[in-house]
C-alpha positions as CSV (number, residue, x, y, z in Angstrom):
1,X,-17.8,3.3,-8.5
2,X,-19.9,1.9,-11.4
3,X,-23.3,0.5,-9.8
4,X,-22.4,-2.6,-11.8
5,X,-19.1,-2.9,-10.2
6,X,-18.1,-5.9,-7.8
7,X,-16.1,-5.5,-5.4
8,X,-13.1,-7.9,-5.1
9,X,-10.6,-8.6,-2.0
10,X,-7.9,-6.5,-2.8
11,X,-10.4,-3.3,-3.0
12,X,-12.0,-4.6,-0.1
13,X,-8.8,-4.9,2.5
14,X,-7.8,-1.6,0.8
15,X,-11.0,-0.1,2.0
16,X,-11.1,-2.3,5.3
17,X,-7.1,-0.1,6.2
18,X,-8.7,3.3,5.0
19,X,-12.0,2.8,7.3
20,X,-9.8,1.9,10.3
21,X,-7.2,4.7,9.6
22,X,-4.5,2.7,9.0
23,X,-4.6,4.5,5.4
24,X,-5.7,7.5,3.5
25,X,-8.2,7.1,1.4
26,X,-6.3,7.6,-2.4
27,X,-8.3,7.7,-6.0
28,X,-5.6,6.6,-8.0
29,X,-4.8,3.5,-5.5
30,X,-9.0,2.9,-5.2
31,X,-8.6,2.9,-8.7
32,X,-5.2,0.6,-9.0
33,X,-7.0,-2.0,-6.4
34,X,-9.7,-2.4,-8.6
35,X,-7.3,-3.7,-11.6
36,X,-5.6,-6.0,-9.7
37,X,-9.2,-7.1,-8.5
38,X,-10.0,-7.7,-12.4
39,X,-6.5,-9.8,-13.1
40,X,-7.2,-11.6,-10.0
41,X,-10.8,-12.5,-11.1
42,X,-8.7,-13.7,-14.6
43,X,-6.3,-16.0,-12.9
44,X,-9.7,-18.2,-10.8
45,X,-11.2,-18.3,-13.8
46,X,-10.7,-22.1,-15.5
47,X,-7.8,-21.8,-18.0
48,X,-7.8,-24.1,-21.1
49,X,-5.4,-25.9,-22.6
50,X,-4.0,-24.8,-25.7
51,X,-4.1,-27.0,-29.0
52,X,-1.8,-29.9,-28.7
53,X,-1.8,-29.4,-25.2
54,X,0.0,-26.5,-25.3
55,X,0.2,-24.6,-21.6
56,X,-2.6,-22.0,-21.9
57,X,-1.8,-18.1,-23.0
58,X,-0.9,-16.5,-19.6
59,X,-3.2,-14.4,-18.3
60,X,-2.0,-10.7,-19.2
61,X,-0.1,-9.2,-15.8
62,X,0.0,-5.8,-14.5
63,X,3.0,-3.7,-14.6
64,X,2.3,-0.8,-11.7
65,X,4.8,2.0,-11.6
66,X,5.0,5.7,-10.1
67,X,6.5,8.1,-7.7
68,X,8.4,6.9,-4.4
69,X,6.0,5.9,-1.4
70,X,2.3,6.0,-3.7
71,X,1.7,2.6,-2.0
72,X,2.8,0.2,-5.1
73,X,4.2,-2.7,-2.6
74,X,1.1,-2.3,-0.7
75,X,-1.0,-2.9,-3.2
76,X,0.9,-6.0,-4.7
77,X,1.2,-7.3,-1.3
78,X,-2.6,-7.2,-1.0
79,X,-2.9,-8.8,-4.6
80,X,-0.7,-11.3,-3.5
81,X,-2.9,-12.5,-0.2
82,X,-5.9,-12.3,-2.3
83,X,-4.7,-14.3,-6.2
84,X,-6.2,-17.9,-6.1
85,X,-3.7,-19.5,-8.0
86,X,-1.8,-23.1,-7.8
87,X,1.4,-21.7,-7.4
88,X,3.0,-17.9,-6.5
89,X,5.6,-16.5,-5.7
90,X,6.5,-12.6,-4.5
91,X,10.0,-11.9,-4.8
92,X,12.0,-8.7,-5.1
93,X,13.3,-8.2,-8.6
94,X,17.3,-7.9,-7.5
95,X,16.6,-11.2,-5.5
96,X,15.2,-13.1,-8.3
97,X,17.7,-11.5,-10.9
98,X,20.5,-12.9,-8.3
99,X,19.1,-16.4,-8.6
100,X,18.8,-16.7,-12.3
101,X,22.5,-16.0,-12.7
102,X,23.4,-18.3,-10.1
103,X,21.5,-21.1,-11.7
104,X,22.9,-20.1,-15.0
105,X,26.2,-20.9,-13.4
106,X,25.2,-24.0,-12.0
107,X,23.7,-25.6,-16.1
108,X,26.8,-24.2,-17.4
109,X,29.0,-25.9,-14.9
110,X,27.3,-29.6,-15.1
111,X,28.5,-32.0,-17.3
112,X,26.6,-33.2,-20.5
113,X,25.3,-36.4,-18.6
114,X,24.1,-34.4,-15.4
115,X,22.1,-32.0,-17.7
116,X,20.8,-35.1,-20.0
117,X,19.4,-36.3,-16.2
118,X,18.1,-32.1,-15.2
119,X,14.2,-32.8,-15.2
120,X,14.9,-28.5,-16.3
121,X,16.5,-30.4,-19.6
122,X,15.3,-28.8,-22.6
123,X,15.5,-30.5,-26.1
124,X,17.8,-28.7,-28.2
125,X,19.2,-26.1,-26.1
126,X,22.7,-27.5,-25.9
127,X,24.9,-25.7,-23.3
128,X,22.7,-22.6,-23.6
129,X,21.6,-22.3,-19.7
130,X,18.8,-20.0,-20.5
131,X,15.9,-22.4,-21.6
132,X,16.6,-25.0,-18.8
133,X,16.2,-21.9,-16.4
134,X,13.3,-20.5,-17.4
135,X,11.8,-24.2,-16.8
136,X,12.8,-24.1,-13.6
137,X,11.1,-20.3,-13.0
138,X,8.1,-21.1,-14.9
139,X,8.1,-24.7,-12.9
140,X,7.7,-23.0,-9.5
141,X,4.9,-20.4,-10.1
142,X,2.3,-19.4,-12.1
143,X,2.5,-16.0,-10.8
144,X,5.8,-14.2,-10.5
145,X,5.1,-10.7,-8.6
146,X,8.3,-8.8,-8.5
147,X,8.7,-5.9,-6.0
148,X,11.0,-3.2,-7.2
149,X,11.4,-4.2,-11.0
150,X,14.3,-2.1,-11.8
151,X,17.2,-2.9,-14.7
152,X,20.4,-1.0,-14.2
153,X,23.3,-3.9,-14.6
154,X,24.1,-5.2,-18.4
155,X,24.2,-8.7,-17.4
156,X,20.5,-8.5,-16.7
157,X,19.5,-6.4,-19.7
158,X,21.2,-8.9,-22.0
159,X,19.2,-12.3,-20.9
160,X,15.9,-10.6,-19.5
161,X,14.4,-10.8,-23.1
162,X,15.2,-14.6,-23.8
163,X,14.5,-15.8,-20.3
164,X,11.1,-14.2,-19.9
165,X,10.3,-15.2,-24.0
166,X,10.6,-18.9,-22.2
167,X,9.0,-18.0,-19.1
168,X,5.7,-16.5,-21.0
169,X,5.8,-19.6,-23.2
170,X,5.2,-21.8,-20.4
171,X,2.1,-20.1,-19.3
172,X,3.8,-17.4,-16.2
173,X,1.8,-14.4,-15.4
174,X,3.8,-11.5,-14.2
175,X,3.0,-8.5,-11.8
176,X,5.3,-5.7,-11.3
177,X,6.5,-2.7,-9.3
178,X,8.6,-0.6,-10.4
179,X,9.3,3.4,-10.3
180,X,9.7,3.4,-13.7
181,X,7.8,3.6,-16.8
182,X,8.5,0.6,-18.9
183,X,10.4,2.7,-21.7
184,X,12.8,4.2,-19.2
185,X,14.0,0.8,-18.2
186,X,17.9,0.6,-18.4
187,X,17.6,3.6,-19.5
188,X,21.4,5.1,-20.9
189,X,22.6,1.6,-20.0
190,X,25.5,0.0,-22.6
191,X,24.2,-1.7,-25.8
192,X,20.3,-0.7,-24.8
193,X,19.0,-1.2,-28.2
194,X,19.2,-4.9,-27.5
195,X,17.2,-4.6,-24.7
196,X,13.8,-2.4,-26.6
197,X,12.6,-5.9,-27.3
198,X,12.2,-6.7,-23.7
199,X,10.4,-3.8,-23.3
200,X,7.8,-3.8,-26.0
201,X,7.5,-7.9,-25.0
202,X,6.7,-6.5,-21.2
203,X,4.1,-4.2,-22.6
204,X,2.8,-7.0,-24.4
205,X,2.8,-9.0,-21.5
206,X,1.2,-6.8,-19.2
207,X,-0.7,-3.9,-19.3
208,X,0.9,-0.6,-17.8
209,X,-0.8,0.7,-14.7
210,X,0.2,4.0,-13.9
211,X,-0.3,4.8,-9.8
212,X,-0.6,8.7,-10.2
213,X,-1.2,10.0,-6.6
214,X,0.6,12.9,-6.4
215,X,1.5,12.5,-2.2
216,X,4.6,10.8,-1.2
217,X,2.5,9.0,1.5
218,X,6.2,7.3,2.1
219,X,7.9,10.7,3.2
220,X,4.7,11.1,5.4
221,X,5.4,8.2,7.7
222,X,9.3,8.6,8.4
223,X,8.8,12.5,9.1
224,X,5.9,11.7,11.0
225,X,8.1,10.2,13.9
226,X,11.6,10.5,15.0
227,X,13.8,7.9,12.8
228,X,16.6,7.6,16.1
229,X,16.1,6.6,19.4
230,X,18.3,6.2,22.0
231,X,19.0,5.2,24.8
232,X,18.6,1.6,24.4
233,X,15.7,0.3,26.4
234,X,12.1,-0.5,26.7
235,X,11.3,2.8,25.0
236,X,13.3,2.3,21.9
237,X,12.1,-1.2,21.5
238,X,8.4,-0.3,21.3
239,X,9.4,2.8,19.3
240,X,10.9,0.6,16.5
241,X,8.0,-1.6,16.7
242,X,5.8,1.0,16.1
243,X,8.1,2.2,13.1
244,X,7.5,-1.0,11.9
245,X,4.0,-1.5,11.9
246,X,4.3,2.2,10.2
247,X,6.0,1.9,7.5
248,X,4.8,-1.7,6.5
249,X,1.2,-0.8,7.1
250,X,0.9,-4.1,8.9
251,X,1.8,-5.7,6.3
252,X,2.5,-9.5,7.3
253,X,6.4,-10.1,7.4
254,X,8.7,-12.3,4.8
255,X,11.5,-14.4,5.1
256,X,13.7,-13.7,2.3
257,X,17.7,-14.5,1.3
258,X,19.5,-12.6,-0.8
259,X,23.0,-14.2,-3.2
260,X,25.8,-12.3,-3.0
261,X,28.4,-14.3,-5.5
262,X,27.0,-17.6,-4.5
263,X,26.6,-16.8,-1.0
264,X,23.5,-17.1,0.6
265,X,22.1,-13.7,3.1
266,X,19.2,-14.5,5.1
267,X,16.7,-11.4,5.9
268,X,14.3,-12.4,8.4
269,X,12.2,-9.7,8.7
270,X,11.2,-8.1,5.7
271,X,7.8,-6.5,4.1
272,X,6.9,-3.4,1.7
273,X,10.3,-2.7,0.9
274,X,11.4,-2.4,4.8
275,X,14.1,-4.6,6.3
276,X,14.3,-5.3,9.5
277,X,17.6,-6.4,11.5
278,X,19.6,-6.3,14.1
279,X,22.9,-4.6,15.0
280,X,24.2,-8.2,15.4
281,X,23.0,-9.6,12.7
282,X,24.7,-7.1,10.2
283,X,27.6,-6.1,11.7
284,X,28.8,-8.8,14.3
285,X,29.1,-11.7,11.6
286,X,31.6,-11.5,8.5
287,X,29.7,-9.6,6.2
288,X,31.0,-6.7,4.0
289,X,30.8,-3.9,1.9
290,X,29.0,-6.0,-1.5
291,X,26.5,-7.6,0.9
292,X,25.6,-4.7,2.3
293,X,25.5,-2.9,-1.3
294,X,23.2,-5.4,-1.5
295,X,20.9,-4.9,0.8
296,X,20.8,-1.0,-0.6
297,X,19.8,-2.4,-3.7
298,X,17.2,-4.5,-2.4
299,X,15.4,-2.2,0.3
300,X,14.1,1.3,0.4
301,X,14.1,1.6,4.3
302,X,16.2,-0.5,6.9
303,X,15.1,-0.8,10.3
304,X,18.6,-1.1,12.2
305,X,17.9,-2.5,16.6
306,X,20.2,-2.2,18.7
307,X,23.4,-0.2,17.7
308,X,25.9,-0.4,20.8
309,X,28.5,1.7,22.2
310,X,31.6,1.0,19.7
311,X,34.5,0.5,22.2
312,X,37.8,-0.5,20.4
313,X,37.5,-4.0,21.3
314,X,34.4,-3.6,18.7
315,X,36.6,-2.1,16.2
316,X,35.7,-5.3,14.0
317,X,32.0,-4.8,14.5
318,X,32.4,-0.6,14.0
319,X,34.6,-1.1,10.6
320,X,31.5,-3.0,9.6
321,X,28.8,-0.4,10.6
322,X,30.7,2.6,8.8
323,X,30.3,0.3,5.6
324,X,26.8,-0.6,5.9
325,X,25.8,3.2,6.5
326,X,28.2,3.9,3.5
327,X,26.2,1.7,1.5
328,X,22.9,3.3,3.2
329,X,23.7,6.8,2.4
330,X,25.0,6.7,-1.1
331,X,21.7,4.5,-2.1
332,X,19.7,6.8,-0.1
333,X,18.1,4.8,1.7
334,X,16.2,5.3,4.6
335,X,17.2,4.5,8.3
336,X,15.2,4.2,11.3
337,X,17.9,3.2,14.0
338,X,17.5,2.4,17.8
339,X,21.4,2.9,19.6
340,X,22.9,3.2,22.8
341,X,23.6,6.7,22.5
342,X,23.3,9.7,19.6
343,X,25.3,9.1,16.9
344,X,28.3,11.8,17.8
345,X,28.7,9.7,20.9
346,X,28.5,5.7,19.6
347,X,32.3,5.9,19.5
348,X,33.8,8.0,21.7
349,X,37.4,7.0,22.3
350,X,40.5,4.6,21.1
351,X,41.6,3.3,17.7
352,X,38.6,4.7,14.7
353,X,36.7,7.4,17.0
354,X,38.5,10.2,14.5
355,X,37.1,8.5,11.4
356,X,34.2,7.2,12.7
357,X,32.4,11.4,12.8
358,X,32.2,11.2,9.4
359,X,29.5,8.2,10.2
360,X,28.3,10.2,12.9
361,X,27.9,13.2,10.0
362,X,26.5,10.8,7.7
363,X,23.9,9.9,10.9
364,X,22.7,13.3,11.5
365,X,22.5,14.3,7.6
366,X,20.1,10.7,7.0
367,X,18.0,12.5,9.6
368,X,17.3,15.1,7.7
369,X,14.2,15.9,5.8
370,X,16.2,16.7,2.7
371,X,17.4,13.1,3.0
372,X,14.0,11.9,3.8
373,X,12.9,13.8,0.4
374,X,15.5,12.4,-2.1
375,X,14.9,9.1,-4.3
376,X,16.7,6.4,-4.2
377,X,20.1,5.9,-5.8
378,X,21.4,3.1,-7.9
379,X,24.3,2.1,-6.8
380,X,26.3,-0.6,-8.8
381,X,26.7,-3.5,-6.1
């Protein structure tokens, strides 16, 4: 480190979890925690208006991308704590991109009166919805950090570039996770050549932080420990704990909800790209397979309590299961489980104990460290 170099907070918790263990020390993450040091330094600093009163330039983002499990949400979530800034927001990107098109929804579905009262009302912008929701965005932070920036659905691609023209204009700085390099965003996707603008206006926007430690650090902590514990008890309640605390590296947990077509999916538990919930709370309420295509889309690892015995009076409950590790397995996303029994044994006898061992296959293969090794899927939800 430079002698002339000041430490900042997100270099110094970063060092604080590598002195007490909790991580290994890493150059290239020593190295990322010292930019996000410098743009946090930028946002304290006083910002001056504009001429006219214009809202000020934003203060130029970061954009962090690399390999699966190099500690990007870590970092961000350490950036986060640490920005002094009026307003913030961390959100992950399939959340937020969820919202957007359910706000556009709601502009284009209110009369001309209700949208001459919107305090989002923008002059000239007729029944376009996209101005009036950028105003809205830029209106409840001044920092947008998005987890998992990732573009793989048209309907995105096509309104990222005007929406976040309108949220830059009103003064929005943005930081970013993402496994991808900004070029190979929506990359093969339909009509992509109307979406290059959004990229070069991203670069512009924020500078391209590459996090090039070459350990899966990730792959480390869910092979370090079984990922399935059963019987239910005492034991597999601390074990899943301990998972937790693993996998997050103590990160504090979020409250989240997710919007499946207008419906509203509240995660609880939820930090460094690990969910946590319960058996009952994903399979014993009406939920199905988009919600929990969803939730494949959003999270990286799923922390699953309390799987039951699946008796036929729970054929309700086990349809629901095989779905959500359907959604699991093609996404390739990672389970850590706790369940009443091993998985060729949840459902022993009656009506679905045939179909239900190509779960119990699906179980044992998710155990696997092939499994553990492969990257995440996208899977259309």
């Amino acid at each position: 480190m430079p002698a002339d170099h000041v430490m900042g907070g997100v270099r110094a918790r970063y060092d604080e979890r590598v002195a007490s263990g909790a991580l290994t020390g890493d150059a290239a993450q020593a190295e990322a925690a010292d930019r996000l040091d410098a743009l946090a330094a930028a946002l304290a600093a006083p910002q001056k208006r504009s001429l006219f009163g214009k809202p000020p330039e934003p203060v130029r983002g970061i954009y962090l991308w690399g390999g699966v499990g190099r500690g990007k949400s870590m970092l961000m979530d350490l950036f986060f704590a640490e920005a002094k800034t009026a307003s913030k927001r961390r959100v992950h990107f399939h959340e937020f991109m969820a919202e957007v098109h359910e706000r556009l929804d709601v502009w284009r579905k209110m009369s001309e009166a209700e949208r001459k009262r919107s305090p989002w009302r923008v002059k000239r912008a007729g029944d376009d919805p996209i101005a009036p929701v950028a105003k809205q965005v830029a209106s409840e932070a001044h920092l947008l950090c998005f987890d998992e920036f990732q573009v793989s659905q048209i309907a995105d691609a096509m309104i990222l570039g005007r929406l976040f023209d309108a949220v830059f204009s009103y003064g929005v700085t943005v930081v970013a996770t993402s496994n991808r390099i900004p070029d190979d965003l929506y990359k093969d996707g339909i009509n992509r050549q109307l979406f290059l603008p959004f990229i070069a206006h991203l670069k512009q926007r924020c500078e391209v932080v590459e996090l090039a430690s070459a350990k899966d650090y990730r792959l480390d902590r869910l092979v370090e420990a079984p990922v399935w514990y059963a019987p239910l008890g005492e034991g597999s309640r601390k074990a899943l704990d301990m998972a937790w605390t693993r996998l997050t590296l103590g990160a504090e947990p979020q409250h989240c909800v997710l919007t499946i077509k207008g419906r509203k999916l509240e995660v609880a538990r939820e930090a460094a790209g690990v969910a946590r919930f319960t058996f009952e709370e994903l399979c014993a309420r009406p939920l199905g397979p988009l919600d929990y295509l969803t939730i494949a889309a959003t999270f990286h690892t799923v922390i699953l309590d309390a799987i039951p015995l699946l008796t036929p009076d729970r054929r309700n409950e086990a349809a629901r299961f095989v779905a959500l590790i359907d959604a699991l397995y093609e996404a390739r996303v990672k389970l850590v489980a706790s369940a009443a029994a091993e998985p060729d044994r949840l459902y022993p006898d009656g009506d679905g104990a045939f179909e239900f061992q190509r779960t119990a296959s699906r179980l044992h293969e998710m155990r696997s460290a092939t499994y553990m090794a492969e990257e995440r899927r996208v899977v259309e939800s």
